[in-house]
C-alpha positions in Angstrom: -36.8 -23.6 -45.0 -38.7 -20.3 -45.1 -40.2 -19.0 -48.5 -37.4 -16.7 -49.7 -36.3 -16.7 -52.9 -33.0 -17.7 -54.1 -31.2 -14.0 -54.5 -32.1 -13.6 -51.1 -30.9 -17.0 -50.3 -27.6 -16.6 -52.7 -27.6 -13.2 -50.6 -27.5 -14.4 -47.4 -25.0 -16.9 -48.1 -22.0 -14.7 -48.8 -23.0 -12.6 -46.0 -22.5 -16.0 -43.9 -19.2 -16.5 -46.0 -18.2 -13.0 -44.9 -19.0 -13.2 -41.3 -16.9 -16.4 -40.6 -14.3 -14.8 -42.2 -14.4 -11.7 -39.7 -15.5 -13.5 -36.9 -12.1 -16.3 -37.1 -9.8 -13.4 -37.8 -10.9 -10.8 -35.4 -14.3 -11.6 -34.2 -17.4 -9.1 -35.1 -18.6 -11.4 -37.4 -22.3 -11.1 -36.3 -22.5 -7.8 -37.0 -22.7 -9.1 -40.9 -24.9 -11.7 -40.7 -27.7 -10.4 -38.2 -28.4 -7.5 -40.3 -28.9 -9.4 -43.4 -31.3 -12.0 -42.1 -33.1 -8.9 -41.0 -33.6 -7.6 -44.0 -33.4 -11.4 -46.0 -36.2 -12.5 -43.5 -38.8 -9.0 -43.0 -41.6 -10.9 -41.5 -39.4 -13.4 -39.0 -39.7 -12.8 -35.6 -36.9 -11.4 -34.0 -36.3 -14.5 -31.8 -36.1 -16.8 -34.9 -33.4 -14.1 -36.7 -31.6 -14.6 -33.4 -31.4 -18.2 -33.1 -31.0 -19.0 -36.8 -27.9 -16.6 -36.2 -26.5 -18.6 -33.6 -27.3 -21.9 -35.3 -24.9 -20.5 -38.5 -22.5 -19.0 -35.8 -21.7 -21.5 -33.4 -20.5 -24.0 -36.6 -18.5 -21.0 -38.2 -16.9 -20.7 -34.7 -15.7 -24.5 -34.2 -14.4 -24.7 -37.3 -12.4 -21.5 -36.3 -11.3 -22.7 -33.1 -10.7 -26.6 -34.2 -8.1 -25.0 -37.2 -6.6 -22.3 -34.7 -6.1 -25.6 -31.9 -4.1 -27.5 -34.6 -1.7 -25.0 -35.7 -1.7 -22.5 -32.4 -0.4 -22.5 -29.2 -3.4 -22.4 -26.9 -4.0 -23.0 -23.2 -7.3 -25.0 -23.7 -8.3 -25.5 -20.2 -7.9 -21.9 -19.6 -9.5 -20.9 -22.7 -12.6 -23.4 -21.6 -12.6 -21.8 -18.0 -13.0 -18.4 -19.2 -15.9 -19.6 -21.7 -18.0 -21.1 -19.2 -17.3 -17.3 -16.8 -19.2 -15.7 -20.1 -21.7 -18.3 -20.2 -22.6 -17.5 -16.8 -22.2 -13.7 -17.6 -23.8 -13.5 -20.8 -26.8 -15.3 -18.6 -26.9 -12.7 -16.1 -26.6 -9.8 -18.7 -29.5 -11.2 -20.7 -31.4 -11.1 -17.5 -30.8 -7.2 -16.9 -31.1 -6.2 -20.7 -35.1 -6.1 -20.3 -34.8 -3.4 -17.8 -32.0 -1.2 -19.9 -32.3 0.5 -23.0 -29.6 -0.1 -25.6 -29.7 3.7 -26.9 -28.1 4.8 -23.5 -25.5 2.1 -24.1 -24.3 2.9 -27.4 -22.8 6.5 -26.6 -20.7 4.8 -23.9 -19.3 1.7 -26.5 -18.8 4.2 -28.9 -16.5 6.2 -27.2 -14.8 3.2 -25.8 -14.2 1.6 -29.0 -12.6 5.0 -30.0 -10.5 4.8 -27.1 -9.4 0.9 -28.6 -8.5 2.1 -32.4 -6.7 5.5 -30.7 -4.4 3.3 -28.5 -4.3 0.3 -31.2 -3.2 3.0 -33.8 -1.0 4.6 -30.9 1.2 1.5 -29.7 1.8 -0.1 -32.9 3.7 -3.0 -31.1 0.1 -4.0 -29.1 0.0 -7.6 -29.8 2.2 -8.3 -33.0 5.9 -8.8 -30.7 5.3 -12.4 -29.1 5.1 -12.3 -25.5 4.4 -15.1 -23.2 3.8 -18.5 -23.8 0.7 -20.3 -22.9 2.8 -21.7 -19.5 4.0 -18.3 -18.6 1.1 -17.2 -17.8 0.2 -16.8 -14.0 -2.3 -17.6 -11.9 -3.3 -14.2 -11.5 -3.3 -13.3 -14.8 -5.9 -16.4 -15.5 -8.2 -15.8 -12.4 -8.4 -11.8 -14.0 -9.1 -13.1 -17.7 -11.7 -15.7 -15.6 -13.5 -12.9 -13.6 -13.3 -9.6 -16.2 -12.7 -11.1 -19.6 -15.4 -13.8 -19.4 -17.6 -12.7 -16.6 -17.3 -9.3 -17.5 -17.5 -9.4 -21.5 -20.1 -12.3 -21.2 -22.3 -9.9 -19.4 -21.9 -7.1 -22.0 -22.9 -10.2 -24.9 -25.9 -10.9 -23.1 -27.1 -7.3 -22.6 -25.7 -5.5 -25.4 -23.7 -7.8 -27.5 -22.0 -5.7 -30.7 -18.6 -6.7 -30.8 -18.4 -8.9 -28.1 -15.8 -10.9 -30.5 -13.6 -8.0 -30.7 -13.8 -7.4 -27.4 -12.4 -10.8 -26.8 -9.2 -10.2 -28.8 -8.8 -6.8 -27.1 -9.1 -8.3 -23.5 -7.0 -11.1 -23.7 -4.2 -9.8 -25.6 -4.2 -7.3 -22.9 -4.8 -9.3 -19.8 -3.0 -12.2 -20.6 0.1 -10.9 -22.7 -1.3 -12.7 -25.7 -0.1 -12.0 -29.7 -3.3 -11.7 -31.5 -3.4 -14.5 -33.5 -3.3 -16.3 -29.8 -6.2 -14.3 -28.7 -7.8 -14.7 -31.6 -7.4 -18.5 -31.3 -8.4 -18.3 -27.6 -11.5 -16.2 -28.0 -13.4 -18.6 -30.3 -12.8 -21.5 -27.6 -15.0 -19.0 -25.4 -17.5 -17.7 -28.3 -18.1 -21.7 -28.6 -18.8 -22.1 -25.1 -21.3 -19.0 -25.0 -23.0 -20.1 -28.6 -23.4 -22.6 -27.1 -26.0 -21.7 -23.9 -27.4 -19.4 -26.5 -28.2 -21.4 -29.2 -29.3 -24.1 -26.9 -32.4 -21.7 -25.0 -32.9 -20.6 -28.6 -33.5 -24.3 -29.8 -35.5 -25.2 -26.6 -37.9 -22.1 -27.2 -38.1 -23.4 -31.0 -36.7 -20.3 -32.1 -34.4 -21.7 -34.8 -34.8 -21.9 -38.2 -32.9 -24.9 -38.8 -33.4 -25.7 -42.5 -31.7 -22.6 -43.2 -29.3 -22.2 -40.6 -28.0 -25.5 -42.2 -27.5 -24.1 -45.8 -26.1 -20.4 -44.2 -23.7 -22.6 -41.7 -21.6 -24.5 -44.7 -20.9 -21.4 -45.8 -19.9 -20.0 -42.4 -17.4 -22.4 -41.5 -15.8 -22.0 -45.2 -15.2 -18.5 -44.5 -14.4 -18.9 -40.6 -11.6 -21.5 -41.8 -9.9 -19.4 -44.7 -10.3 -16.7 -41.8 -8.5 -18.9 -39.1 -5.9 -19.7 -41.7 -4.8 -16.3 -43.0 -4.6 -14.9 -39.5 -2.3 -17.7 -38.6 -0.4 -17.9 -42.3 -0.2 -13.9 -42.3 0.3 -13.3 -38.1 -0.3 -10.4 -36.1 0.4 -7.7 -37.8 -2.6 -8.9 -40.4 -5.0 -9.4 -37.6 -4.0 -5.7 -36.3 -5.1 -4.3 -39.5 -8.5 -6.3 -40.0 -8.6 -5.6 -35.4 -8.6 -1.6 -36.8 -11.3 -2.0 -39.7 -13.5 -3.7 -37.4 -13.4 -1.3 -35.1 -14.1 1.7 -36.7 -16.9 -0.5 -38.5 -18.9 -1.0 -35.2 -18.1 2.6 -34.5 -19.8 4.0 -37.9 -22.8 1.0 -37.3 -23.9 2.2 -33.6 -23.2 5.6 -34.5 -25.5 5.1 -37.1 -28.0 3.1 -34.9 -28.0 6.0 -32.5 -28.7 8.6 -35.5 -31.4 6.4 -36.5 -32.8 5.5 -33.1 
């Protein structure tokens, strides 16, 4: 355990209880949690903020996805399919970020996360009427989900990442017909799979700090699970609502980052 003391600590925890709520419910989670164990931990290097992260995430996450499997109609195999496309995207992503800069990225996501709340706000039937069924979906429909919502946002996690979660939701309710609470429940199954290549080159490089990661996780998956249940006890139009505020939050942060960069 690093030498913080325990406001910090008390701190940090509720910003993991926060993130797991966010991240079961709509995803976008991280963008809670990194922050604060930047400013919680000053003199860390950035490797061990980013592995500690994913240590607290990835638990957070499972407990999100195993509560969402239990009481949600998911395609699991197609869920893990698309997963192991980001893997391999956010691998090739995190490959190309050396050679881009992210303050020429963050006009563009700005402006396409404007585009997202504008038509969310716009078509206020976008994933709250039930539509198709796990087993209506066609192969087409998967192999596009496969190839642009894992290949394609798994690339964008390993060479931006803000929002990837949200992203997720977006995609899938889109691609595959999905309510939200279904894409919801279908996007932590592939935010497990690409935790997990993350955190695993994280722990190999001994870039996790897992005394603390332990501590911030508990708290995680607490959050993550009252998150998971809400979206499911309250349904779509709840997730639309939190979907919204998330957005416009990542908006306001990299327009911020921008301004600041």
């Amino acid at each position: 355990m690093p030498d913080i003391s325990m406001t910090t600590l008390i701190a940090l925890a509720v910003a993991a209880a926060a993130a797991g709520w966010i991240d079961a419910v709509v995803g976008g989670g991280g963008l809670l949690l990194l922050p604060a164990l930047l400013l919680g931990l000053p003199q860390a290097p950035a490797a061990q903020i980013l592995g500690t992260n994913k240590a607290v995430a990835i638990v957070g996450t499972t407990g999100a996805a195993v509560t969402y499997l239990r009481r949600a109609a998911v395609d699991i195999r197609t869920a893990v399919r698309i997963g192991l496309a980001a893997l391999a995207g956010s691998t090739l992503g995190a490959f190309f970020a050396a050679g881009i800069s992210s303050s020429v990225l963050r006009p563009v996501i700005m402006v396409v996360l404007v585009g997202v709340a504008a038509f969310v706000l716009l078509r206020p039937g976008f994933g709250t009427a039930g539509t198709e069924r796990p087993t209506g979906i066609t192969r087409a429909r998967i192999l596009t989900a496969i190839v642009l919502v894992g290949g394609g946002i798994g690339f964008y996690d390993g060479l931006v990442g803000p929002g990837t979660g949200t992203f997720l939701v977006l995609a899938l309710t889109a691609v595959l017909h999905l309510d939200l609470v279904a894409a919801s429940a279908t996007a932590k199954v592939v935010n497990v799979c690409t935790n997990a290549g993350a955190l695993a080159m994280f722990a190999y490089q001994g870039s996790v700090l897992w005394q603390l990661a332990a501590v911030l996780a508990v708290f995680n998956l607490a959050g993550a699970t009252v998150g998971a249940r809400m979206a499911l006890s309250k349904g779509s139009g709840f997730v639309r609502g939190v979907l919204l505020t998330v957005v416009l939050g990542l908006v306001a942060k990299l327009a911020f980052d921008q301004w600041a960069g």
